[in-house]
C-alpha positions, -999 to +999 in steps of 0.1 A: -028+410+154-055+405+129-081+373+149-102+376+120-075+369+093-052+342+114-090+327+123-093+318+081-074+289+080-066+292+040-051+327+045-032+309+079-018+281+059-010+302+027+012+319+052+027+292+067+036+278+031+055+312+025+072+306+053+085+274+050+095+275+016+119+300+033+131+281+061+136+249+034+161+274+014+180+288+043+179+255+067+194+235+030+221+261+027+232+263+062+249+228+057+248+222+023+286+233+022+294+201+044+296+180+014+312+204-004+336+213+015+365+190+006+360+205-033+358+238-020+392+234+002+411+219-033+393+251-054+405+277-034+436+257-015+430+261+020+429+244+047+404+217+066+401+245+097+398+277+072+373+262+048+351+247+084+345+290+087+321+285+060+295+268+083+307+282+115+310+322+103+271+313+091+262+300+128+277+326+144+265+356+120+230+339+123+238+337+163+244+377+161+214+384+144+190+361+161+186+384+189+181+416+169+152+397+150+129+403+187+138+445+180+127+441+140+099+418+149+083+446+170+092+476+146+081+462+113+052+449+100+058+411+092+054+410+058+081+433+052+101+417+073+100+384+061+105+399+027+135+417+037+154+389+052+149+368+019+157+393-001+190+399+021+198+359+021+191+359-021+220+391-023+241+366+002+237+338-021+244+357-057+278+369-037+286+331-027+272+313-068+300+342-085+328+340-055+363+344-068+376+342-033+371+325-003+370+360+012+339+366-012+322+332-006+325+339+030+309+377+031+282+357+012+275+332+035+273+359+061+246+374+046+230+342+038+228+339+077+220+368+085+187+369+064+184+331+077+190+344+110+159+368+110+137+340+094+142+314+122+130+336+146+101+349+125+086+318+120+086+304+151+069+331+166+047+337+138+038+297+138+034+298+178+011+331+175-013+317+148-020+283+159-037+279+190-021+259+216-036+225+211-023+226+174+010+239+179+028+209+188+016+193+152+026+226+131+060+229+150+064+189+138+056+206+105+078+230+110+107+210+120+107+188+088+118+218+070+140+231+097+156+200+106+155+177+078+165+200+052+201+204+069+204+162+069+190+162+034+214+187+020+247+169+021+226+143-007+211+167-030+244+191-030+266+159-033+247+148-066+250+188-078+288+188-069+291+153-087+270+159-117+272+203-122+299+223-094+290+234-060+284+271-073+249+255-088+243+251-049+239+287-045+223+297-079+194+271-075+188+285-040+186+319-055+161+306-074+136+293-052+145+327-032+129+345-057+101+326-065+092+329-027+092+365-023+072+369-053+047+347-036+052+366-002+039+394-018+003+374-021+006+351+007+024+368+043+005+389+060+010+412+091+000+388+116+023+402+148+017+435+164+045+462+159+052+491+180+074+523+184+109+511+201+144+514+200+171+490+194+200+490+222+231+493+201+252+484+230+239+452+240+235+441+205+274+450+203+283+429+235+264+400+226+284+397+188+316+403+209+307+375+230+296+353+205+324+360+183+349+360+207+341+323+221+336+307+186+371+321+175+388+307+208+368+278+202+374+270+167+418+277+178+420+251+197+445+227+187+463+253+169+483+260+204+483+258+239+449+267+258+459+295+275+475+311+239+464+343+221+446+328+199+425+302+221+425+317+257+424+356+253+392+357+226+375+327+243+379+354+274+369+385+258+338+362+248+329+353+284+337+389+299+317+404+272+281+377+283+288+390+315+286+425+307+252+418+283+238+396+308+244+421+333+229+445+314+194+432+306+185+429+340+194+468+343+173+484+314+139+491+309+137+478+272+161+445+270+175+434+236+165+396+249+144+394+280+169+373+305+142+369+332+125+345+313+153+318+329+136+319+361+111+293+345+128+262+348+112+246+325+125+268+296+157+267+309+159+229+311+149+232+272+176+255+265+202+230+280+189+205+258+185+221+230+227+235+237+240+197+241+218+185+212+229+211+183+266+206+197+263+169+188+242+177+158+263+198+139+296+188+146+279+152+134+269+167+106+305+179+095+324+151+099+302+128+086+305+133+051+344+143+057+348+105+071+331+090+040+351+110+013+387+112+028+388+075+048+368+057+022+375+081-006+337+080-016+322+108-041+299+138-028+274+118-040+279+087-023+285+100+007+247+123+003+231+086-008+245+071+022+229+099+046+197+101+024+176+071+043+181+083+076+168+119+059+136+102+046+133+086+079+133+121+096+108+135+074+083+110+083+092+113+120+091+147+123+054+155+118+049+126+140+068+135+169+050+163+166+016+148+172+033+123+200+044+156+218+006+170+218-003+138+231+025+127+253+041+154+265+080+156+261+097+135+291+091+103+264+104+119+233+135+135+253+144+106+271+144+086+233+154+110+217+191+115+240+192+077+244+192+075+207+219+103+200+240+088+228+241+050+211+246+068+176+277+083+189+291+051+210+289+038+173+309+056+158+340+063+180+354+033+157+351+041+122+378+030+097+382+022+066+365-014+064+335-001+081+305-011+057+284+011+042+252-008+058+265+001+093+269+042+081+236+038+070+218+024+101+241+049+126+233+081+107+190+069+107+195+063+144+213+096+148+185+115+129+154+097+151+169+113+181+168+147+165+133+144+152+122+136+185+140+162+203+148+194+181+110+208+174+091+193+207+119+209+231+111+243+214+072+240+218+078+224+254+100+259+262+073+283+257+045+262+269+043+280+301+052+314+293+034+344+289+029+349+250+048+384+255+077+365+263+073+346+229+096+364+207+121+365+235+121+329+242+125+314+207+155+343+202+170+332+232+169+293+228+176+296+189+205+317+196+221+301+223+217+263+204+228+283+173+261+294+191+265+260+205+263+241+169+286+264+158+311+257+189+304+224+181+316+224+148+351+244+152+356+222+184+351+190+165+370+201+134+398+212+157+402+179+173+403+159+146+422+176+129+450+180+156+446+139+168+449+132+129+483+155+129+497+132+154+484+103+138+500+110+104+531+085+110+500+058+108+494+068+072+472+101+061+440+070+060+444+058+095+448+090+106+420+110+096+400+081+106+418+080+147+407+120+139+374+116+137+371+083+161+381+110+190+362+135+178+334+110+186+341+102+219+339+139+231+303+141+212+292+112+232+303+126+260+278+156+251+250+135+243+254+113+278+253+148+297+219+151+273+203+123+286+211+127+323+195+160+318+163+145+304+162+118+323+162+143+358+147+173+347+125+168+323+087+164+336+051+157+321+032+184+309 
């Protein structure tokens, strides 16, 4: 690494623009699709659980090349990488904007995940390398508006597109800004991370997408049969057998695709947890929100973005914030508020129906998003406080794989169950029971965020 260049903090920053444009693009388009969905399902007549692949095929594509991104971080220079994985998400999003198919749409938002994929990764180790350590709380804050405030902004800005152009004008105005951020990659991202010669273990990169597909498809079955079926039990055990056989593998090679020893620090594993249990609740959150608002209150796209948009403004104030809070606190405060929060945003909404105001959706989703400002970014600095910055690269792959995985989970879990309580519901009327659906659906998420919060309130210590 270049100390003279990251020391100049206009050639720092002009990079950390570059990048964030970036994550803006690919963290809008990794959920944009949640508002879209229900127009998507009638356009190409499939179901609630098919269409629900759209975001959970990108978590998991993005969960298979997450850990890959620690190999091509080493071997190329960072430029090229970053350049690269835009250029691959801008071919992903061209494929998705001329779709004829669902198949199509759905290759496209692979790639779409998988450039996204390498860009998570990227950043955070480039943002946690060029900063020094009193700083990086503040620029992770940064960070984590773009990261984590462009997904809860999405479902507005795509619902007024939907409403106003189609949801193909999603894609093409991502391409756009895609473009315009390479071109300026080309003046702005520099090679800031060291490479070196080394080779990528095929094998473990093939058990860990076994595994992760393997769980996500059991996963995102269920309700579709008994537990113990074909298509639940056997790929949710493939899954597990395969983790095994990976995990067992990086202890027994000299050059592991993720370095597993880095779970012996309990502090990073504590984060990890957290950071699992909050994206479950996050993303599945995130799904049926705006399904709630359009099929029980029969609301347009862009309603149901408007109703979500306050809580996102609240975020993006919060987030650099927290941020700062976490450089001066620590974490314990800002994990502890942060799960208590998630847990009363979820007790509030295990009752939904269809005279529920639109005040009370408003005030529940703002609460929902404060705890994930105050968790998502700080847990991730927290992590690698105390590891050796070798381990960087390894740590963020890890936790943003594994929480990755789990919002993806999430989602096909939560989709699954309401849509199998709603099938038993229907006698009720198709209103009432979408709404019991997504009531249940509710319940099990707060069940996830109380686990959160006993975690926190345990095992999470002062700096």
């Amino acid at each position: 690494m270049d100390k003279t260049l990251v020391s100049k903090n206009r050639t720092r920053n002009l990079l950390f623009l570059a990048l964030m444009i970036g994550t803006v693009v690919s963290a809008l388009l990794q959920t944009a699709l949640t508002t879209a969905l229900p127009k998507i399902i009638a356009d190409f007549s499939i179901s609630a659980q098919t269409g629900q692949w759209l975001t959970s095929a990108f978590s998991l594509a993005m969960g298979i090349m997450i850990p890959a991104t620690t190999f091509l971080i080493k071997r190329i220079p960072t430029k090229w990488l970053f350049i690269g994985s835009m250029t691959l998400f801008g071919i992903g999003e061209l494929l998705s904007a001329t779709a004829t198919t669902f198949i199509i749409l759905l290759i496209g938002r692979i790639l779409q995940a998988m450039g996204s994929g390498i860009l998570l990764s990227l950043t955070q180790v480039v943002v946690l390398t060029i900063y020094p350590l009193e700083k990086q709380g503040t620029m992770m804050g940064i960070y984590g508006l773009a990261a984590s405030a462009a997904p809860v902004v999405a479902p507005t800005v795509t619902g007024l597109i939907i409403d106003t152009f189609s949801w193909r004008f999603i894609f093409w105005a991502g391409l756009l800004l895609t473009v315009v951020d390479i071109l300026f990659a080309f003046l702005a991202v520099k090679n800031v991370l060291p490479t070196e010669k080394t080779t990528l273990d095929v094998k473990s990169l093939l058990l860990s997408s076994i595994s992760f597909s393997g769980i996500l498809v059991g996963f995102g079955n269920i309700g579709s049969g008994p537990l113990l079926s074909i298509q639940i039990g056997l790929p949710i055990i493939i899954g597990l057998l395969s983790g095994c056989l990976f995990a067992y593998r990086q202890f027994h090679i000299s050059e592991p695709l993720l370095n597993l020893k880095i779970f012996k620090n309990k502090q990073f594993t504590i984060a990890v947890i957290i950071s699992i249990l909050l994206y479950f609740a996050m993303m599945s959150g995130s799904t049926l929100f705006p399904l709630y608002i359009q099929s029980v209150h029969h609301l347009s796209a862009t309603t149901s973005g408007l109703i979500m948009l306050p809580a996102s403004l609240v975020m993006a104030i919060l987030s650099p914030i927290t941020g700062r809070l976490y450089d001066k606190f620590g974490i314990r405060p800002l994990a502890i508020l942060g799960s208590f929060a998630m847990l009363i945003s979820c007790l509030t909404t295990i009752h939904l129906n269809v005279q529920t105001s639109i005040l009370y959706l408003v005030l529940v989703w703002i609460i929902r998003l404060v705890s994930i400002s105050c968790v998502m970014m700080p847990i991730v600095t927290w992590s690698v406080s105390t590891l050796d910055t070798k381990f960087t690269s390894h740590a963020t792959a890890l936790l943003t794989t594994l929480r990755t995985i789990s919002g993806a989970i999430g989602t096909a879990v939560s989709v699954s169950i309401m849509q199998f309580v709603t099938n038993l519901t229907t006698h009720n009327g198709p209103v009432i029971a979408n709404s019991s659906g997504i009531n249940v659906t509710f319940i099990v998420l707060a069940v996830i965020a109380a686990i959160q919060l006993i975690v926190s309130l345990l095992w999470v210590k002062k700096n």
